[in-house]
mmCIF file of the N, C-alpha and C atoms, coordinates in Angstrom:
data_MODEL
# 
_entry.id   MODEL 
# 
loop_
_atom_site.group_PDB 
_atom_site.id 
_atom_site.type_symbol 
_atom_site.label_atom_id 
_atom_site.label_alt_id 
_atom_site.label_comp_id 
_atom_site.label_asym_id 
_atom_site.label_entity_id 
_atom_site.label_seq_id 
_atom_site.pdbx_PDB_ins_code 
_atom_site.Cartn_x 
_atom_site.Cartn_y 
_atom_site.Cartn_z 
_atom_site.occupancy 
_atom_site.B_iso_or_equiv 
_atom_site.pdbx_formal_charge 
_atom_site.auth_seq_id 
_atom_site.auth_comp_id 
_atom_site.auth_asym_id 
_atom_site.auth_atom_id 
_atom_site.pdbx_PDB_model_num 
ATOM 1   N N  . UNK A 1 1  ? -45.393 54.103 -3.299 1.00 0.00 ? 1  UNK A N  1 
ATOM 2   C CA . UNK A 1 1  ? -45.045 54.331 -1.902 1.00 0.00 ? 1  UNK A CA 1 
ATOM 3   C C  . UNK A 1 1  ? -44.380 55.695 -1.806 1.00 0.00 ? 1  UNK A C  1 
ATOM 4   N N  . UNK A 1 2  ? -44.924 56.686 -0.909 1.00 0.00 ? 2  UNK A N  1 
ATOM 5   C CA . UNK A 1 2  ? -44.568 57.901 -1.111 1.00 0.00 ? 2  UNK A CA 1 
ATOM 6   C C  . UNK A 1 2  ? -44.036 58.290 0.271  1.00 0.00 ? 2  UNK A C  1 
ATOM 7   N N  . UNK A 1 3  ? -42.894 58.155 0.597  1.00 0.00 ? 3  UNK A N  1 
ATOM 8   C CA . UNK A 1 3  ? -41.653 58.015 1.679  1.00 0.00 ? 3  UNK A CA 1 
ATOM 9   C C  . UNK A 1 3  ? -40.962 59.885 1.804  1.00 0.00 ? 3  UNK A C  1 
ATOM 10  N N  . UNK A 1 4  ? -41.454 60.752 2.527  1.00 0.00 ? 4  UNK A N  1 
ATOM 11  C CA . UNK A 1 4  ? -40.577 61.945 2.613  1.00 0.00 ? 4  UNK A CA 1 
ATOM 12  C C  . UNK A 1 4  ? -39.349 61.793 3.297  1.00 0.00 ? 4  UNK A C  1 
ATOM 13  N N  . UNK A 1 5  ? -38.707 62.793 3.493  1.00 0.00 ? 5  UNK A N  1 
ATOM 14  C CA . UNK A 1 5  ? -37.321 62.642 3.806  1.00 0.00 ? 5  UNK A CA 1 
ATOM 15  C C  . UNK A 1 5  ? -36.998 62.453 5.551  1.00 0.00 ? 5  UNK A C  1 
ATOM 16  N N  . UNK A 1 6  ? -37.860 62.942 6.304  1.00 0.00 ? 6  UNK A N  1 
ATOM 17  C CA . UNK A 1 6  ? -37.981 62.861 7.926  1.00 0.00 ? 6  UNK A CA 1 
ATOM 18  C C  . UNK A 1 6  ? -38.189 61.519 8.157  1.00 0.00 ? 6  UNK A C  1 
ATOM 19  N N  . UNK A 1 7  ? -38.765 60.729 7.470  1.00 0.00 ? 7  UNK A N  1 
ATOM 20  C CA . UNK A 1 7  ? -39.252 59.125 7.503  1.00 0.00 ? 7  UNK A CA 1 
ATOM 21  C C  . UNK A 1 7  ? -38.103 58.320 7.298  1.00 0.00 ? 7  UNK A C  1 
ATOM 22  N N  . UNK A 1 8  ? -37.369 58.797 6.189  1.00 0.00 ? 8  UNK A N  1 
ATOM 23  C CA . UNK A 1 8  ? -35.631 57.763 5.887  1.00 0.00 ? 8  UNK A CA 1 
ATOM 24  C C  . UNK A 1 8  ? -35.059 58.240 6.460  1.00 0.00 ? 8  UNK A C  1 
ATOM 25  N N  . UNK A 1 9  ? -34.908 59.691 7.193  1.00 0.00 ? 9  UNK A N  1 
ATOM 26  C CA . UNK A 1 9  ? -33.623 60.136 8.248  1.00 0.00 ? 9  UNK A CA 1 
ATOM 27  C C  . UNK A 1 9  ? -34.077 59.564 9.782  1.00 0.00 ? 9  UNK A C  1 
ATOM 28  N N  . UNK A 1 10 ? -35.451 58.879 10.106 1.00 0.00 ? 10 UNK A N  1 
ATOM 29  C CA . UNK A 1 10 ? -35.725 58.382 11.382 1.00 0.00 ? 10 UNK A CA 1 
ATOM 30  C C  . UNK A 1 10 ? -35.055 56.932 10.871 1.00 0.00 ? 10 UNK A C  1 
ATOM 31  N N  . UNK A 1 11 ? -35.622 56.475 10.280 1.00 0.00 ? 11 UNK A N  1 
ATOM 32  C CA . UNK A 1 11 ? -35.471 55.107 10.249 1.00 0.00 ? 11 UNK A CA 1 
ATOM 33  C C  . UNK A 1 11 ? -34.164 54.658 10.122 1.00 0.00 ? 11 UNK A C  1 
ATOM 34  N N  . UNK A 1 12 ? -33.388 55.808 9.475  1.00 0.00 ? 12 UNK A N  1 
ATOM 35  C CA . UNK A 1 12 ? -31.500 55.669 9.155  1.00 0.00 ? 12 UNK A CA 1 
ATOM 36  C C  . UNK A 1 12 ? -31.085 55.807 10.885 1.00 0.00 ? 12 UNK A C  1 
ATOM 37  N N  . UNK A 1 13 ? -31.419 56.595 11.279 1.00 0.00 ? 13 UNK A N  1 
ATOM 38  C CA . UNK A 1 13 ? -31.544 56.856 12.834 1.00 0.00 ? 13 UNK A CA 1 
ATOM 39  C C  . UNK A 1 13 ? -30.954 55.578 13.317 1.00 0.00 ? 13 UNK A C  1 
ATOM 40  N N  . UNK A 1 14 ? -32.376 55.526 13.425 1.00 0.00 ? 14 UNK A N  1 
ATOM 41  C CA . UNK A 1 14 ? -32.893 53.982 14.602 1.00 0.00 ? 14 UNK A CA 1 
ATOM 42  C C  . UNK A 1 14 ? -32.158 52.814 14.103 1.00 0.00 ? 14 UNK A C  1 
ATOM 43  N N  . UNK A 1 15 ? -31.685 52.681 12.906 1.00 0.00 ? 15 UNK A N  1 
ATOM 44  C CA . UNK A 1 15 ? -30.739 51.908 12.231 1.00 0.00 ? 15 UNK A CA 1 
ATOM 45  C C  . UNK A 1 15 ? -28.849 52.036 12.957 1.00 0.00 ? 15 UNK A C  1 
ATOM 46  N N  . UNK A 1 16 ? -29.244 52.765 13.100 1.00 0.00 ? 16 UNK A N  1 
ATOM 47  C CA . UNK A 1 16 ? -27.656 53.180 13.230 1.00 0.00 ? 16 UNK A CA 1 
ATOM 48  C C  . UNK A 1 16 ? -27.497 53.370 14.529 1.00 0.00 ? 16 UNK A C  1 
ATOM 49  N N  . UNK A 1 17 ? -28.455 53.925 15.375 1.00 0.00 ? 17 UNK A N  1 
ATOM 50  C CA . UNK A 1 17 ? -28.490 53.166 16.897 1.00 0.00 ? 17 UNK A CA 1 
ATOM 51  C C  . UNK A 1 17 ? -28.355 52.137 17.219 1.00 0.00 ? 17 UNK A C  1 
ATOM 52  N N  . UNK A 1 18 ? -29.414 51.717 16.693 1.00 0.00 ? 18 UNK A N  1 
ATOM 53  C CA . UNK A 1 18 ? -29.210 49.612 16.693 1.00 0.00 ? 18 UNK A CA 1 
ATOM 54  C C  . UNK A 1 18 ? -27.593 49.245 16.656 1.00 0.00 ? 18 UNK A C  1 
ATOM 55  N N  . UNK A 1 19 ? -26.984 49.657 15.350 1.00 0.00 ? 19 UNK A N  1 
ATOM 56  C CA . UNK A 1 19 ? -25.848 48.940 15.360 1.00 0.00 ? 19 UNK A CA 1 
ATOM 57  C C  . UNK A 1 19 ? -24.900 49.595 16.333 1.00 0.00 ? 19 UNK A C  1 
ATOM 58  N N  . UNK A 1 20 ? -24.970 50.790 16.631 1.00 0.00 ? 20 UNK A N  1 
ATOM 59  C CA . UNK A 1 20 ? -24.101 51.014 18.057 1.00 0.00 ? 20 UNK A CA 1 
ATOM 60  C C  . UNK A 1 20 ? -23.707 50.607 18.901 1.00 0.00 ? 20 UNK A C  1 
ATOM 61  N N  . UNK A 1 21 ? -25.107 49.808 19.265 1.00 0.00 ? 21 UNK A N  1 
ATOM 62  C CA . UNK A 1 21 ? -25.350 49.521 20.596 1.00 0.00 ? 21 UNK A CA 1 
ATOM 63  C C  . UNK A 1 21 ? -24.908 48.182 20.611 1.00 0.00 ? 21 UNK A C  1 
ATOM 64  N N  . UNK A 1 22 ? -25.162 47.595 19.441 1.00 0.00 ? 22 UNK A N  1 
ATOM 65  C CA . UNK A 1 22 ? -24.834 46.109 19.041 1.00 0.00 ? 22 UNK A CA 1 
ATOM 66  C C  . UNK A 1 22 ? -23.100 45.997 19.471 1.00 0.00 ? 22 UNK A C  1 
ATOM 67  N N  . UNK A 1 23 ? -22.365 46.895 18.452 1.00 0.00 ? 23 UNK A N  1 
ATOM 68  C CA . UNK A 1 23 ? -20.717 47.011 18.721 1.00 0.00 ? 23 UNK A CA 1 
ATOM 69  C C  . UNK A 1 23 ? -20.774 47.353 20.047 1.00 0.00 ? 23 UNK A C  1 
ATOM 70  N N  . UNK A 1 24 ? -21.223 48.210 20.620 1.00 0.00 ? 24 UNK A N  1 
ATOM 71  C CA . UNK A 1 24 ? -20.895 48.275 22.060 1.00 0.00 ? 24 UNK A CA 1 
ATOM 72  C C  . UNK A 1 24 ? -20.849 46.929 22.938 1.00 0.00 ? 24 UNK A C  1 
ATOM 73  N N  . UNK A 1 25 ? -22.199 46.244 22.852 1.00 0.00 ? 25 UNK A N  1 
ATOM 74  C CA . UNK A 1 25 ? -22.722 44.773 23.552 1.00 0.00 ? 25 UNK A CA 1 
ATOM 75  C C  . UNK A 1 25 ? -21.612 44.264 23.395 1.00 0.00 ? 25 UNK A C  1 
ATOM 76  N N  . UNK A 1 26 ? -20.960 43.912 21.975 1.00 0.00 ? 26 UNK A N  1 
ATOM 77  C CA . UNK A 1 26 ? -20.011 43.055 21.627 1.00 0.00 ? 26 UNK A CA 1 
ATOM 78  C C  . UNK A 1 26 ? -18.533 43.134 21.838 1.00 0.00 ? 26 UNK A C  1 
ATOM 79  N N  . UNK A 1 27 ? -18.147 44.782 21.893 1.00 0.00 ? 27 UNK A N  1 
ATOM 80  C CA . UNK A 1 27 ? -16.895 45.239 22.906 1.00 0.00 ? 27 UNK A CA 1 
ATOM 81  C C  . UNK A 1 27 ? -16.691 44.623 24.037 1.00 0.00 ? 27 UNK A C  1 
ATOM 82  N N  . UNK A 1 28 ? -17.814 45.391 25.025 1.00 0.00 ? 28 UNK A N  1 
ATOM 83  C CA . UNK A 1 28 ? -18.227 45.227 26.422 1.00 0.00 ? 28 UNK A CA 1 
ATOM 84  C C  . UNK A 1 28 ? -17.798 43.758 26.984 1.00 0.00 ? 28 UNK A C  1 
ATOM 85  N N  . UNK A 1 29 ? -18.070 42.923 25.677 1.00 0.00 ? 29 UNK A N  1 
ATOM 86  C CA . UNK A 1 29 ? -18.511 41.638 26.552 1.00 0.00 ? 29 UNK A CA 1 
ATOM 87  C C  . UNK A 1 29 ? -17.301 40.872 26.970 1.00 0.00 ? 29 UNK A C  1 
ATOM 88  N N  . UNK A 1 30 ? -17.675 40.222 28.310 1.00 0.00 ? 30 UNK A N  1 
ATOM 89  C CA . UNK A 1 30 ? -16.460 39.531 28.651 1.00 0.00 ? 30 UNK A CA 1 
ATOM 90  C C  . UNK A 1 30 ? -15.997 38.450 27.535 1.00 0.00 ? 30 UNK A C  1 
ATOM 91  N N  . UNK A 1 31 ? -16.797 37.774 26.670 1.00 0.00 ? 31 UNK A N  1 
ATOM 92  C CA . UNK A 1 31 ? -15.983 36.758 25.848 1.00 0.00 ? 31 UNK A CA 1 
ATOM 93  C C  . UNK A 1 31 ? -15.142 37.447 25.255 1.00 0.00 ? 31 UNK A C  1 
ATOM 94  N N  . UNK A 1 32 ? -14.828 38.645 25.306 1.00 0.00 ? 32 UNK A N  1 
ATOM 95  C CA . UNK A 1 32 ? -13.779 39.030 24.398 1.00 0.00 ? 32 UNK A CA 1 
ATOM 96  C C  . UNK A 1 32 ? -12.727 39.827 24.763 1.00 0.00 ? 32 UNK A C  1 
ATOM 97  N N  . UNK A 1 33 ? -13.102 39.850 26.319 1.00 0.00 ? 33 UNK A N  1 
ATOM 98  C CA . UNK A 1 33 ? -11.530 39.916 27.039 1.00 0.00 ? 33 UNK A CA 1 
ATOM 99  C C  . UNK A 1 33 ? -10.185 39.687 26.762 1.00 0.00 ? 33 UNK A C  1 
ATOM 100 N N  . UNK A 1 34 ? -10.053 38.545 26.967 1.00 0.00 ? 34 UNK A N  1 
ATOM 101 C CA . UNK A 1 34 ? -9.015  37.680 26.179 1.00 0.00 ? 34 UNK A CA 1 
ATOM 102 C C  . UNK A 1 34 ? -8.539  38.146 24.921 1.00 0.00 ? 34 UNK A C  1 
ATOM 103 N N  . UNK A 1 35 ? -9.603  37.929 23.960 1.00 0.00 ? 35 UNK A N  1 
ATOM 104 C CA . UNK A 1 35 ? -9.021  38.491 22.625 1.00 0.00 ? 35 UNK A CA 1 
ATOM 105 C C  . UNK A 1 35 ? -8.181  39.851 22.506 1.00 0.00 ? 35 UNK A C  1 
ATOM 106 N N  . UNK A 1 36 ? -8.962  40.920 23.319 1.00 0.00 ? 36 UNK A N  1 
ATOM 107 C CA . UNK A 1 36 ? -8.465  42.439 23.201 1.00 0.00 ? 36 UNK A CA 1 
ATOM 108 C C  . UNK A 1 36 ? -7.497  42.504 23.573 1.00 0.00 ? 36 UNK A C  1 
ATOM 109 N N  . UNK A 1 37 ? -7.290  41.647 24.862 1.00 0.00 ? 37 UNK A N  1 
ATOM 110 C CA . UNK A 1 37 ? -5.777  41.851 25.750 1.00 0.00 ? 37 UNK A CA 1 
ATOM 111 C C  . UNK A 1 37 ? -5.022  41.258 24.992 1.00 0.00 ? 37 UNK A C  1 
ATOM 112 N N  . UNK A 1 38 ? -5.172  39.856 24.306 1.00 0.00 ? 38 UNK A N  1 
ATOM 113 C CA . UNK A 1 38 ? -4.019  39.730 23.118 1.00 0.00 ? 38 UNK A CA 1 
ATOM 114 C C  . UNK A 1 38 ? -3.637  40.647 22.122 1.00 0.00 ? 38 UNK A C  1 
ATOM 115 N N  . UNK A 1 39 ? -4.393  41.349 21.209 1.00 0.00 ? 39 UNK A N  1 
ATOM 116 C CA . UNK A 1 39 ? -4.593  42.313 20.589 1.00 0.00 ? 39 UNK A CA 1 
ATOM 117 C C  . UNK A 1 39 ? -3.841  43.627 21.243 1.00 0.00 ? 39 UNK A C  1 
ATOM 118 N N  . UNK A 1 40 ? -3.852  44.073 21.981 1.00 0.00 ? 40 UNK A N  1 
ATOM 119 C CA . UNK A 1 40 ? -3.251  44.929 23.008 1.00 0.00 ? 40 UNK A CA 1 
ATOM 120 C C  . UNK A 1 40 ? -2.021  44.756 22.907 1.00 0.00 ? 40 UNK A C  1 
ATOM 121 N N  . UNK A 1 41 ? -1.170  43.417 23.344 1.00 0.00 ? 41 UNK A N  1 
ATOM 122 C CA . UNK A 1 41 ? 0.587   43.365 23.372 1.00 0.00 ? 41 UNK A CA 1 
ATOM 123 C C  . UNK A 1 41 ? 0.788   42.884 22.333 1.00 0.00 ? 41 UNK A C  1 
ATOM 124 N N  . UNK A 1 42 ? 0.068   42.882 21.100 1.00 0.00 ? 42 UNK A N  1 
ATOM 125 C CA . UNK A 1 42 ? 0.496   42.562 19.776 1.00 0.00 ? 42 UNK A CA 1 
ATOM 126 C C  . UNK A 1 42 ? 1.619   43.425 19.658 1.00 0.00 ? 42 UNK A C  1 
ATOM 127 N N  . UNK A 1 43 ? 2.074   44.917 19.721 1.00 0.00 ? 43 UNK A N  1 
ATOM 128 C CA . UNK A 1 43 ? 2.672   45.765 19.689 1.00 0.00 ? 43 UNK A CA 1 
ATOM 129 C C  . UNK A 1 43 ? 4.580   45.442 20.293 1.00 0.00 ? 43 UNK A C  1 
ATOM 130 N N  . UNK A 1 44 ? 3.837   44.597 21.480 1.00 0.00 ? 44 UNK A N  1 
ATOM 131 C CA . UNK A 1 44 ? 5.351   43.944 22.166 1.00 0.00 ? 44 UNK A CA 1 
ATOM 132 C C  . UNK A 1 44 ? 5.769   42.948 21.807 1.00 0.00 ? 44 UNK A C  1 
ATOM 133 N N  . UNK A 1 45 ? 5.360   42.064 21.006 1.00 0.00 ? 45 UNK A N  1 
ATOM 134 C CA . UNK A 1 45 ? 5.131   40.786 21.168 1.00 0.00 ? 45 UNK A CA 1 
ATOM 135 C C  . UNK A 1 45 ? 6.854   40.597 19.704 1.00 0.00 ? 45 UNK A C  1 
ATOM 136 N N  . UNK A 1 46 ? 7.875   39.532 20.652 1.00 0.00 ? 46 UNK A N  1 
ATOM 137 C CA . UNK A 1 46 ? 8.874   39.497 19.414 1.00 0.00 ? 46 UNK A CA 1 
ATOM 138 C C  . UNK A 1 46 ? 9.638   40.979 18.867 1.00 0.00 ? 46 UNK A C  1 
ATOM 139 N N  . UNK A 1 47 ? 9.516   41.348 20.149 1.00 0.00 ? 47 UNK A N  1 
ATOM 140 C CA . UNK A 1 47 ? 10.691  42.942 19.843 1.00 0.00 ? 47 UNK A CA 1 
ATOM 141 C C  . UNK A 1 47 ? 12.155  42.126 19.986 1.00 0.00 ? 47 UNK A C  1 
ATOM 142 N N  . UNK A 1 48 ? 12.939  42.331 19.469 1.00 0.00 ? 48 UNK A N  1 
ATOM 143 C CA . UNK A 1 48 ? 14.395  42.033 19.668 1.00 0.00 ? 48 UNK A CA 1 
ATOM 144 C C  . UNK A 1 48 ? 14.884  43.641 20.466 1.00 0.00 ? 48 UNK A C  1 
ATOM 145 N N  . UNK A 1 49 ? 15.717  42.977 21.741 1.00 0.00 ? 49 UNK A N  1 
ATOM 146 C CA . UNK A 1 49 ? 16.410  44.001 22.618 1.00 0.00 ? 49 UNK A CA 1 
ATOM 147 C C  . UNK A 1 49 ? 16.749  44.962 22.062 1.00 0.00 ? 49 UNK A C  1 
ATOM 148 N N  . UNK A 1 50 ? 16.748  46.559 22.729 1.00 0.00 ? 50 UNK A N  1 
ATOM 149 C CA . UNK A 1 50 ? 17.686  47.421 21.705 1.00 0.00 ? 50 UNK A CA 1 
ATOM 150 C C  . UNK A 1 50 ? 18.903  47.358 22.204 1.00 0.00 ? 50 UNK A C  1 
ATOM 151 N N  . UNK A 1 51 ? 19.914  47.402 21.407 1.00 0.00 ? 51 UNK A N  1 
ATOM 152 C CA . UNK A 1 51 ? 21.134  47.511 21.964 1.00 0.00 ? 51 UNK A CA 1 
ATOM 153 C C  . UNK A 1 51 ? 21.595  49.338 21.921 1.00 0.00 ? 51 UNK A C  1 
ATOM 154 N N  . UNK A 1 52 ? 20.776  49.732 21.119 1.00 0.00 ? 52 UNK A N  1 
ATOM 155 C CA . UNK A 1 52 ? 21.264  51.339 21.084 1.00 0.00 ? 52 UNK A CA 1 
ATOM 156 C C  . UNK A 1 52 ? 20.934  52.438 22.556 1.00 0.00 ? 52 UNK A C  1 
ATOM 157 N N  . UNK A 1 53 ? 19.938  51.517 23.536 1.00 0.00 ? 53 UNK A N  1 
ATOM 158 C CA . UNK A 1 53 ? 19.882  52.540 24.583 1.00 0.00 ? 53 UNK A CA 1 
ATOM 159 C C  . UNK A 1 53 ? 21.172  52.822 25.786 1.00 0.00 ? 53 UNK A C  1 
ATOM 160 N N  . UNK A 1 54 ? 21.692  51.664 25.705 1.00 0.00 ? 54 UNK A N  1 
ATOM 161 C CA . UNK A 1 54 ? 22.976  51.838 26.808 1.00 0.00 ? 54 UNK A CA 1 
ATOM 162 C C  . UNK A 1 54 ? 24.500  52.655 26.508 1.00 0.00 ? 54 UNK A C  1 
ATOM 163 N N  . UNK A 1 55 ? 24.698  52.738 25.356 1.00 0.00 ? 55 UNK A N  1 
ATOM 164 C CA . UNK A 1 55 ? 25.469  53.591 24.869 1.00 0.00 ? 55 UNK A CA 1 
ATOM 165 C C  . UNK A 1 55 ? 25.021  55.231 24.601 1.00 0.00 ? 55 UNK A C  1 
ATOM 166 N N  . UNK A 1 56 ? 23.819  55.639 24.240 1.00 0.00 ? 56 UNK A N  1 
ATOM 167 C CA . UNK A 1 56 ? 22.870  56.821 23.974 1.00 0.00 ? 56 UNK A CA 1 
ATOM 168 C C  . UNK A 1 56 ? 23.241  56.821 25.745 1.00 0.00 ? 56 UNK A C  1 
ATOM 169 N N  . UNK A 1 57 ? 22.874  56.050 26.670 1.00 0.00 ? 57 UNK A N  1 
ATOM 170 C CA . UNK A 1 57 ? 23.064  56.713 28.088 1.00 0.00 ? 57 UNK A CA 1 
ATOM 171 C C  . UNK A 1 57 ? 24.145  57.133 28.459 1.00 0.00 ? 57 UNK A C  1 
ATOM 172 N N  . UNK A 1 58 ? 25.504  56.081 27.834 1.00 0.00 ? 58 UNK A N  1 
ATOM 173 C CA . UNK A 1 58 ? 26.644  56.458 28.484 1.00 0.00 ? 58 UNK A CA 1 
ATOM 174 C C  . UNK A 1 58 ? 27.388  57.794 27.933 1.00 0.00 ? 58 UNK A C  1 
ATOM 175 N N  . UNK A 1 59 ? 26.537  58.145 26.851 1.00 0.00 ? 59 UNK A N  1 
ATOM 176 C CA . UNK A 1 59 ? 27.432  59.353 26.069 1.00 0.00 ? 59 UNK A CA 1 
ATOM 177 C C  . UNK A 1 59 ? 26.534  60.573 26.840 1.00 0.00 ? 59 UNK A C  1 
ATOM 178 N N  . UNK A 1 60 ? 25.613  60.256 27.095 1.00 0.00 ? 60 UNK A N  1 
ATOM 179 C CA . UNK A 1 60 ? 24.544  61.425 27.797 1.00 0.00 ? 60 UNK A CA 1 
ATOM 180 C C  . UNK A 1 60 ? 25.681  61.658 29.199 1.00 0.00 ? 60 UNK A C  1 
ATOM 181 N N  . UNK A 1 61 ? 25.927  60.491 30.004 1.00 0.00 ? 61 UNK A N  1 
ATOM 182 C CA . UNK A 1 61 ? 27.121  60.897 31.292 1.00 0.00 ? 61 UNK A CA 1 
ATOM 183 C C  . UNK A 1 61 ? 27.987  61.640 30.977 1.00 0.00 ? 61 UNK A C  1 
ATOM 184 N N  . UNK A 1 62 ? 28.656  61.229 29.605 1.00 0.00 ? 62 UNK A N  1 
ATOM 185 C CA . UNK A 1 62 ? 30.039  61.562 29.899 1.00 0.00 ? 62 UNK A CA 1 
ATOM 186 C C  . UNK A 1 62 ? 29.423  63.241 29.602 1.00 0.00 ? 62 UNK A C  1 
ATOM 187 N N  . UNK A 1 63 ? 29.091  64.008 29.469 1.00 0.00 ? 63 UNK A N  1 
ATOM 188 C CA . UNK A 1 63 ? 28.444  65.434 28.878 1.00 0.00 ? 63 UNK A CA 1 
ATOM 189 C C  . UNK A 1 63 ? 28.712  66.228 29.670 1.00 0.00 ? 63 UNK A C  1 
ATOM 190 N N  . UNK A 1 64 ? 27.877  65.456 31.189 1.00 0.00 ? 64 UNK A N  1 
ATOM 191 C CA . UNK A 1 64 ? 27.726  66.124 32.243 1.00 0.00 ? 64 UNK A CA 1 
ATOM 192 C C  . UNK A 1 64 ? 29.029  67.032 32.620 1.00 0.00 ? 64 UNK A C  1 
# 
């Protein structure tokens, strides 16, 4: 089987389109709404309060 190189760089192509489009479909899709938006406030989720911003403010007043 005698395969040149324009033949495996199409077909790698069209391969790799395919799966693009596939992750895209599967982003896009509403079943996975939900998931992302959980995923999303993972970041917030179980912060303990800071206690260091109200003092950082009150020393910023007294400056003035």
């Amino acid at each position: 089987m005698d395969m040149n190189w324009s033949t495996i760089w199409s077909v790698y192509t069209v391969l790799m389109l395919t799966v693009f489009v596939g992750v895209s479909v599967w982003a896009w899709s509403g079943k996975r709404k939900q998931a992302f938006s959980a995923a999303a406030n993972l970041p917030f989720a179980d912060d303990p309060p800071r206690s260091d911003i109200a003092p950082a403010q009150a020393k910023e007043s007294d400056h003035e």
